[in-house]
MIDREN-783837 format. One record per residue (C-alpha): x, y, z; residue number from 1; residue in one letter. Coordinates in Angstrom, 2 decimals, m for minus. Example, Ala and Ser with C-alpha at 12.3 -4.5 7.8 and 13.67 -1.06 7.14 Angstrom:
! residues 2
        X        Y        Z    n  res
    12.30    m4.50     7.80    1    a
    13.67    m1.06     7.14    2    s
//
This chain:
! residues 159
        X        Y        Z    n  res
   103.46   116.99    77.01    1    x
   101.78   113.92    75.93    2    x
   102.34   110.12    74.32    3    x
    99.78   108.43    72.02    4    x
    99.58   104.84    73.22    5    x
    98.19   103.19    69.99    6    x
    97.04    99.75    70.07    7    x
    98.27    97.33    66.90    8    x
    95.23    96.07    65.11    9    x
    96.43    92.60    63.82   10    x
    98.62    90.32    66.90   11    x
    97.93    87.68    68.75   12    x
    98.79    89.59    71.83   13    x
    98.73    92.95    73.70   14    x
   101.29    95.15    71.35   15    x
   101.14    98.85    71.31   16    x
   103.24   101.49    69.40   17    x
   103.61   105.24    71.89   18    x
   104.31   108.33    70.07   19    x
   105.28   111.50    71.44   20    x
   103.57   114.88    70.63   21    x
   105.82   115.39    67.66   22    x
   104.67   111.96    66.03   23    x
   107.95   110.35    66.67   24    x
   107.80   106.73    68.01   25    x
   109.19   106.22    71.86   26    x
   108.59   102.92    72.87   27    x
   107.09    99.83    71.93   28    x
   105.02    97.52    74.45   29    x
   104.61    94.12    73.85   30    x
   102.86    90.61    76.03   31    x
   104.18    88.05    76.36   32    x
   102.07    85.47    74.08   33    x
   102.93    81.98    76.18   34    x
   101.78    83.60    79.72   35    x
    98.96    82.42    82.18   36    x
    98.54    86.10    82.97   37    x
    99.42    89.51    81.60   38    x
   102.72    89.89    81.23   39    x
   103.42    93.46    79.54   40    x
   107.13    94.47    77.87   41    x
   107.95    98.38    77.02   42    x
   111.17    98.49    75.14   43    x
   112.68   102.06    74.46   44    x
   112.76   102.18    70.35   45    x
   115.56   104.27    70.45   46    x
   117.78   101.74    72.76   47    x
   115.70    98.51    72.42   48    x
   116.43    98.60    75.97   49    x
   113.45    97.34    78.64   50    x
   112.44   100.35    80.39   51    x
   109.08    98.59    81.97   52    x
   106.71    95.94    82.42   53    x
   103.70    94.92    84.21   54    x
   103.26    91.51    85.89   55    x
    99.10    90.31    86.49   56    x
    99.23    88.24    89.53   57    x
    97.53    85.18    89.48   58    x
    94.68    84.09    91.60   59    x
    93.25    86.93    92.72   60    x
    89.18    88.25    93.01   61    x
    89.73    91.50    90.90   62    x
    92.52    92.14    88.66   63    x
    95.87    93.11    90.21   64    x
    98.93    94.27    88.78   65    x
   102.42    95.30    89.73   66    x
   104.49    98.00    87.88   67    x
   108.32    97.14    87.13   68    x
   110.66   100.04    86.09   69    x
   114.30    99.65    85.59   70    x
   113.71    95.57    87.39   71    x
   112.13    96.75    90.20   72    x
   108.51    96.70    91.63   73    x
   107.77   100.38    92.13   74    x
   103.98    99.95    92.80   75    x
   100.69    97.76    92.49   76    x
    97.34    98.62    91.24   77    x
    93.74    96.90    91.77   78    x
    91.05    97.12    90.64   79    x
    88.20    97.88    92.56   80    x
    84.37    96.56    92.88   81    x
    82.17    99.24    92.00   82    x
    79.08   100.17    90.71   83    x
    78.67   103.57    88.96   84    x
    82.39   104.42    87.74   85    x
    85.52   102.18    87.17   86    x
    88.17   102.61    90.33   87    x
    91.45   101.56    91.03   88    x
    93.32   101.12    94.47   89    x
    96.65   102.22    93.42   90    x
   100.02   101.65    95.81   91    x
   102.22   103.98    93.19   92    x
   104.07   107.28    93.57   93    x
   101.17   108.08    96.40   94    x
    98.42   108.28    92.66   95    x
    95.00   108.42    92.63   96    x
    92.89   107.39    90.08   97    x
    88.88   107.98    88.83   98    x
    87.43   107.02    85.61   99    x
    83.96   108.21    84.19  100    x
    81.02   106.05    84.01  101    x
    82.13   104.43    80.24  102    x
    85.81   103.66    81.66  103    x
    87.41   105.50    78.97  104    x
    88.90   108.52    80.77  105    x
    91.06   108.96    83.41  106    x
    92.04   111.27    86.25  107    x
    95.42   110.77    88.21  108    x
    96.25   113.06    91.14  109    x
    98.23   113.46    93.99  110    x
    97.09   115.09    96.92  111    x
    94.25   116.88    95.21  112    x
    96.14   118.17    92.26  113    x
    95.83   116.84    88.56  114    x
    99.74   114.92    87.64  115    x
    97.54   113.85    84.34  116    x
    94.91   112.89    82.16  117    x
    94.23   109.58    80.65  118    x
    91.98   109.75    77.88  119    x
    90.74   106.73    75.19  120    x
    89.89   107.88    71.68  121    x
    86.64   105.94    70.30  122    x
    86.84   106.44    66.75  123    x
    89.71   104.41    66.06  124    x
    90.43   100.80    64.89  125    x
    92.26    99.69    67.48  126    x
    92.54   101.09    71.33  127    x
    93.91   104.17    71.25  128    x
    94.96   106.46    74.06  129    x
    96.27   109.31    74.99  130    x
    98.08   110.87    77.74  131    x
    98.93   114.59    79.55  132    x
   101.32   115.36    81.96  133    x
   103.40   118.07    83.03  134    x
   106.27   116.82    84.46  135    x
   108.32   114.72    82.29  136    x
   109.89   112.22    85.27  137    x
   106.00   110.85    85.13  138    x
   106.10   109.57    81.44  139    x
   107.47   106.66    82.23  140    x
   105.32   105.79    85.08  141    x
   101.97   107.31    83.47  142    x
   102.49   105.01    80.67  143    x
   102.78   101.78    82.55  144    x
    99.73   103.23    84.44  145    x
    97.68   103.36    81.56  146    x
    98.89    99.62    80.13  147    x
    97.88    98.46    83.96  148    x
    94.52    99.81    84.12  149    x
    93.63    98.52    80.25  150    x
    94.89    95.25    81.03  151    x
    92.53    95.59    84.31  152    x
    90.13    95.84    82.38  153    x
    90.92    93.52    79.56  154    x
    91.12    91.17    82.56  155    x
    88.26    91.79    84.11  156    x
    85.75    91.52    80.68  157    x
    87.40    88.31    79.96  158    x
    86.11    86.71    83.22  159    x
//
């Protein structure tokens, strides 16, 4: 299974549209546009129900986010100082998570096995992504995983 997280070219703020494999649209994620920090909305398209967020927290060294589902913080994820290859310290669904060297791909496991792949397609006009998994109780979660680590590092460039 996967979603294409697809970045909207012209808005003031953070907006995606995230298709399924099919092509058919799932959610929409929106930021808030009067915010001192990233504040991310996903909205089911099919209820216009909030099924997510993320919520930066201010005054920190390195970016640091918490995921919401459903209302509830479910997890937190940091980035990390390195040298060679983005990481992230993530406190979510007991994740880990490795980039390569450009940032643009992602790894997510769980005690040594693969629960998916985060890749970034260059040749796009806007930031494009798109994500594996297997299991379909991750979509959710993988999705504001993904919106977390590009706002880490939206974040951190913009320091």
């Amino acid at each position: 299974m996967q979603l294409c997280i697809r970045q909207r070219v012209f808005s003031w703020t953070d907006s995606y549209d995230v298709y399924d494999e099919t092509g058919e649209a799932r959610y929409e994620v929106r930021a808030e546009f009067f915010s001192l920090s990233h504040q991310i909305h996903v909205y089911d398209k099919r209820t216009g129900r909030e099924v997510g967020s993320i919520h930066e927290k201010l005054f920190t060294l390195l970016p640091q986010f918490e995921i919401v589902i459903d209302g509830r913080v479910q997890g937190v994820i940091r980035k990390a100082f390195t040298f060679l290859r983005p990481r992230y310290e993530v406190d979510f669904r007991g994740w880990d998570v490795e980039g390569d060297f450009l940032g643009w791909d992602y790894r997510v496991s769980q005690g040594g096995l693969t629960v998916m792949s985060i890749s970034k397609e260059i040749f796009n006009w806007s930031d494009t992504y798109v994500l594996r998994y297997s299991n379909p109780a991750n979509e959710m979660p993988g999705l504001l995983l993904v919106l977390a680590i590009d706002a880490a590092n939206c974040s951190q460039n913009n320091h």
